[in-house]
Legacy VTK file of the C-alpha trace (Angstrom):
# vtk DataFile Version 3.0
C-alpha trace
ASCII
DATASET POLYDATA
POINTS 262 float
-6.894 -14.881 16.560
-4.757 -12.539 18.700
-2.339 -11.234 16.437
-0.118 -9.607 19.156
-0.048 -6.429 18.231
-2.301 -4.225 20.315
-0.707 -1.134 21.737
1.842 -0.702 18.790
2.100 2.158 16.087
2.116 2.061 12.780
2.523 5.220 10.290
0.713 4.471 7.139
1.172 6.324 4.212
-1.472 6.762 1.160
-3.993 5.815 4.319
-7.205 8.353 3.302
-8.494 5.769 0.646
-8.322 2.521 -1.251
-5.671 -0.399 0.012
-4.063 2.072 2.529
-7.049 2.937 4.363
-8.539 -0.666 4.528
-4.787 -1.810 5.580
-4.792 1.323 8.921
-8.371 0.025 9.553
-7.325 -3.749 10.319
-4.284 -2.707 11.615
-6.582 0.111 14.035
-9.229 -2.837 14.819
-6.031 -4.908 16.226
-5.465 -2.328 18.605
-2.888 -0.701 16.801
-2.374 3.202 17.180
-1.869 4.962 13.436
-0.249 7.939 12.519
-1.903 8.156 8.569
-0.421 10.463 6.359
-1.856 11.648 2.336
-1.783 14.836 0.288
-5.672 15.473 0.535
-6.176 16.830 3.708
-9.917 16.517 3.747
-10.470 12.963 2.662
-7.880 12.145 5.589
-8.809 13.706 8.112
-12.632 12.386 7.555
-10.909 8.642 7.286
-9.133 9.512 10.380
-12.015 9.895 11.794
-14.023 7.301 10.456
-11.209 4.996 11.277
-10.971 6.637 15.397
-14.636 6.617 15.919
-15.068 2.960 14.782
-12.293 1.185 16.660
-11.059 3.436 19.408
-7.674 4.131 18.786
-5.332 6.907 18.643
-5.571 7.975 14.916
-3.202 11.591 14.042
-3.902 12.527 10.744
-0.787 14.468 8.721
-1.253 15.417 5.206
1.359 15.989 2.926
3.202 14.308 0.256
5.684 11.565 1.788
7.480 11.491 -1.400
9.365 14.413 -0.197
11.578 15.451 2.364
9.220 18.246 3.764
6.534 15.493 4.132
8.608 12.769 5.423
9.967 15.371 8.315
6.190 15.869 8.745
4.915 12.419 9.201
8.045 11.134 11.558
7.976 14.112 13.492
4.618 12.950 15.040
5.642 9.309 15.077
9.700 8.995 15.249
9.685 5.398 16.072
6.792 3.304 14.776
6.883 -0.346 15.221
4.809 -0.189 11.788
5.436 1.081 8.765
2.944 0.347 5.638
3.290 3.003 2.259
1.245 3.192 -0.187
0.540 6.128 -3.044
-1.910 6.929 -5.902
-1.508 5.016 -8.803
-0.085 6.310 -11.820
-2.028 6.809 -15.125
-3.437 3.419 -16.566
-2.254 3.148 -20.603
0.570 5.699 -20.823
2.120 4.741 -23.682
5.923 4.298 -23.027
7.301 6.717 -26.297
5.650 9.560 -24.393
7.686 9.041 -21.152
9.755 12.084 -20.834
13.170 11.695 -18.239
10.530 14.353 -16.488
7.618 11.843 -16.167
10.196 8.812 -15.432
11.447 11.214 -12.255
8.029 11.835 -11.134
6.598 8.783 -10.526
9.977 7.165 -9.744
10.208 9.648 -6.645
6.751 8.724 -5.417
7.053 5.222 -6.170
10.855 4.027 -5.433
12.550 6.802 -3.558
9.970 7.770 -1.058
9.071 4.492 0.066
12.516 3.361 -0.037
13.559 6.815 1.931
10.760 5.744 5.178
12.118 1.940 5.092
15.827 3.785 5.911
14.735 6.609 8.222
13.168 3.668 9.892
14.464 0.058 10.458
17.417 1.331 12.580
15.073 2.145 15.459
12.844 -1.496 14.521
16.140 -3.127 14.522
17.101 -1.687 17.672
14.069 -2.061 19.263
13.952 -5.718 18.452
10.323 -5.921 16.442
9.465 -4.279 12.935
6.807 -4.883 10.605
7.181 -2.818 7.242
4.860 -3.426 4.171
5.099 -1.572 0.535
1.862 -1.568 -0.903
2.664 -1.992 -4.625
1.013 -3.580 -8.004
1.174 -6.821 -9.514
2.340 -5.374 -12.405
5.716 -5.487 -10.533
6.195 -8.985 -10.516
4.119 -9.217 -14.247
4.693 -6.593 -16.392
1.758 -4.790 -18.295
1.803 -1.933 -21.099
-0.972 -0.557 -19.538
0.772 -0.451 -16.104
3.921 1.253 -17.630
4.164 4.069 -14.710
3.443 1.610 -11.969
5.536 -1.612 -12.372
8.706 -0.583 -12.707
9.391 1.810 -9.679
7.490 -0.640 -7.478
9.518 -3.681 -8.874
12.845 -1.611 -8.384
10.918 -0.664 -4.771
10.479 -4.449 -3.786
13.965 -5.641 -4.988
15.665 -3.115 -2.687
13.304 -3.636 0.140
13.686 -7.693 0.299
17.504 -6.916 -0.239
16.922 -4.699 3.074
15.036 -7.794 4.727
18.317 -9.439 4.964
20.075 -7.265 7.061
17.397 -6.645 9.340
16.048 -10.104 10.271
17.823 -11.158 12.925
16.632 -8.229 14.680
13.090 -8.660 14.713
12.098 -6.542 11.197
10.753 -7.773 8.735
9.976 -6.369 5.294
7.497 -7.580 2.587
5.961 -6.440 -0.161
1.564 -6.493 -1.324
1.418 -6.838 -4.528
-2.660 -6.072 -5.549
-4.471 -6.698 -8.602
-8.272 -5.453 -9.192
-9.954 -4.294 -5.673
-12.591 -2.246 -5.298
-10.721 1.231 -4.477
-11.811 4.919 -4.658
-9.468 4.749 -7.784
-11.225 1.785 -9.278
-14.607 3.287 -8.870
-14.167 6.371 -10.280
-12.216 4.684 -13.511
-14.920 2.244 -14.105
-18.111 4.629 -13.262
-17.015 7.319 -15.857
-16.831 4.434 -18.215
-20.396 3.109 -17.200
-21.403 6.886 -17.657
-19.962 7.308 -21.114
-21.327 3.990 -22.187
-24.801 3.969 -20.166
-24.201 1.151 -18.358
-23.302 0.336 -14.218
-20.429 0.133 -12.260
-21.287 -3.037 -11.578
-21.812 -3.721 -15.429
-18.091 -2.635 -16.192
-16.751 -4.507 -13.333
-17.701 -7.645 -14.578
-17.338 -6.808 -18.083
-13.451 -6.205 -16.997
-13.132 -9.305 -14.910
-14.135 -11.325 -17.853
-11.501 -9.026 -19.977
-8.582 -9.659 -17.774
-9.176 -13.100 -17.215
-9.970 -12.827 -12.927
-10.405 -16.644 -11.820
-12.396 -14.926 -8.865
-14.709 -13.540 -11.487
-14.654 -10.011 -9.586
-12.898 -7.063 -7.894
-11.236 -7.682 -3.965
-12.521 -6.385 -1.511
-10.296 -3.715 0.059
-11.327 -4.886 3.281
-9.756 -8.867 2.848
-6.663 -6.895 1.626
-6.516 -4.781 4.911
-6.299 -8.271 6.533
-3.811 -9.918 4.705
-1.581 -6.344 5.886
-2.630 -6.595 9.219
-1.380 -10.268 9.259
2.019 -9.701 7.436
2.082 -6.738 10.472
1.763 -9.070 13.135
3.726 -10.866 15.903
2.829 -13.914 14.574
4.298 -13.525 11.114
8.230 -12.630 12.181
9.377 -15.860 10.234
7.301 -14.275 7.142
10.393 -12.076 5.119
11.370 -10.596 2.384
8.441 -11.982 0.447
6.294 -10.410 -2.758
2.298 -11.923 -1.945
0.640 -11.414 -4.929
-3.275 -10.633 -4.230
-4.989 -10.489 -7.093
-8.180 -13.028 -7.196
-6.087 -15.723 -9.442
-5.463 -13.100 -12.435
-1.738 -13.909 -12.928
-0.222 -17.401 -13.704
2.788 -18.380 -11.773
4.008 -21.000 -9.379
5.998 -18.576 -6.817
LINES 1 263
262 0 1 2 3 4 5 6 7 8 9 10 11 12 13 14 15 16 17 18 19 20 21 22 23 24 25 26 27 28 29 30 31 32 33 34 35 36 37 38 39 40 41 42 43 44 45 46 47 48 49 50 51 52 53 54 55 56 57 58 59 60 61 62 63 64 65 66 67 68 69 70 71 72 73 74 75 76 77 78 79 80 81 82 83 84 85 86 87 88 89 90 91 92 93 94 95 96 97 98 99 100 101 102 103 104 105 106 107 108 109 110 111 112 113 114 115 116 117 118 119 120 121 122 123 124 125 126 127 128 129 130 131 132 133 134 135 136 137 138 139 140 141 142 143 144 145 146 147 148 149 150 151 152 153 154 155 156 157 158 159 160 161 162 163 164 165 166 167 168 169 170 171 172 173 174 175 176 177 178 179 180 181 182 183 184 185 186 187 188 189 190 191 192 193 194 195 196 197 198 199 200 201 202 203 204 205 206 207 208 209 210 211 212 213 214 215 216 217 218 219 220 221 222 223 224 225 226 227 228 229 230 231 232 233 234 235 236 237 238 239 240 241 242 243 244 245 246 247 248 249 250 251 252 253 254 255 256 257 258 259 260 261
């Protein structure tokens, strides 16, 4: 299917790996021009070309941190009025136990998780709004919706990040913008891989070993990781013209691991 937006632009933020790459890919195989931003400046600019060479597109590669103001300049300076917006941004340690969370910590990971996002959605909708079409997506974490111990660094900044943005989505939607929120369980990242191989190492077993190991331990209905790729769709979807009556909504994607009715 057509999903109407060829010829657009999108910036997408956290884009050289994981969830944020596979969601510029689908977005860049819909004919959608990217402007990809992340702090590594090698492992972007080698998915920006990965990404360029496979579909065709215009792909401009910016590295730095859009969690700050230098970074943000940065990344809208080479696209000041995308028609796209999608952030994403490392994931914070796994297990940090909460009576070690220094005011210091909480700032850190609050700035990369609430206030930068939340900083691109403003800098940004006016010109949607104006424009009359707007498609912005926060790549978050389930554990935003359902909180976790072991998520202690991630859920909270990305639950106060999806309250404020579908509070946004109000104001917006009769002009065309509309704002939702991903929020991912288990996929089978650059982050994920890493994690569970140096666990496979230590214990002389597989990636693949650990995988399903955790599946089982977490209780995944799908019985195994996503694949990044089926996430990139779902984005690319939510991004499209055929989704404008889609708002202010928190999809959970997660292979059945949480229990819930909405």
């Amino acid at each position: 299917m057509d999903l109407g937006i060829k010829g657009r632009t999108a910036i997408v933020n956290g884009a050289s790996a994981g969830l944020g790459k596979a969601s510029a890919f689908a977005l860049a195989r819909e004919g959608v021009d990217l402007v990809i931003s992340a702090r590594g400046e090698n492992r972007l600019l080698a998915a920006a070309e990965e990404i360029k060479l496979a579909t065709g597109v215009s792909v401009t590669p910016v590295a730095g941190d859009h969690s700050t103001d230098d970074g943000r300049e940065r990344i809208l300076a080479a696209c000041p009025d995308p028609d796209i917006l999608v952030g994403t941004c490392s994931p914070p340690p796994w297990g940090f136990d909460f009576r070690e969370i220094t005011p210091d910590v909480w700032h850190q990971y609050l700035t990369e998780g609430l206030v930068g996002p939340a900083e691109f959605i403003r800098l940004t909708v006016d010109g949607m709004a104006e424009r009359k079409f707007g498609r912005i997506i926060n790549i978050a974490t389930g554990a935003a919706k359902f909180p976790s111990p072991a998520r202690m660094l991630s859920g909270p900044p990305r639950s106060a990040l999806a309250n404020y943005s579908v509070a946004v989505s109000k104001v917006v939607a009769a002009d065309g913008v509309t704002i939702n929120n991903l929020l991912p369980g288990f996929h089978h990242t650059a982050a994920a891989r890493q994690q569970f191989t140096a666990i496979a190492e230590k214990k002389g077993t597989t990636y693949e070993d650990e995988v399903a190991l955790a599946a089982d331990k977490y209780g995944i209905p799908a019985g195994e990781f996503g694949d990044p790729d089926d996430f990139g769709a779902v984005c690319a979807m939510l991004c499209s013209a055929r989704a404008g009556y889609i708002t202010g909504q928190s999809l959970i994607v997660d292979g059945g691991i949480t229990v819930g009715l909405f």
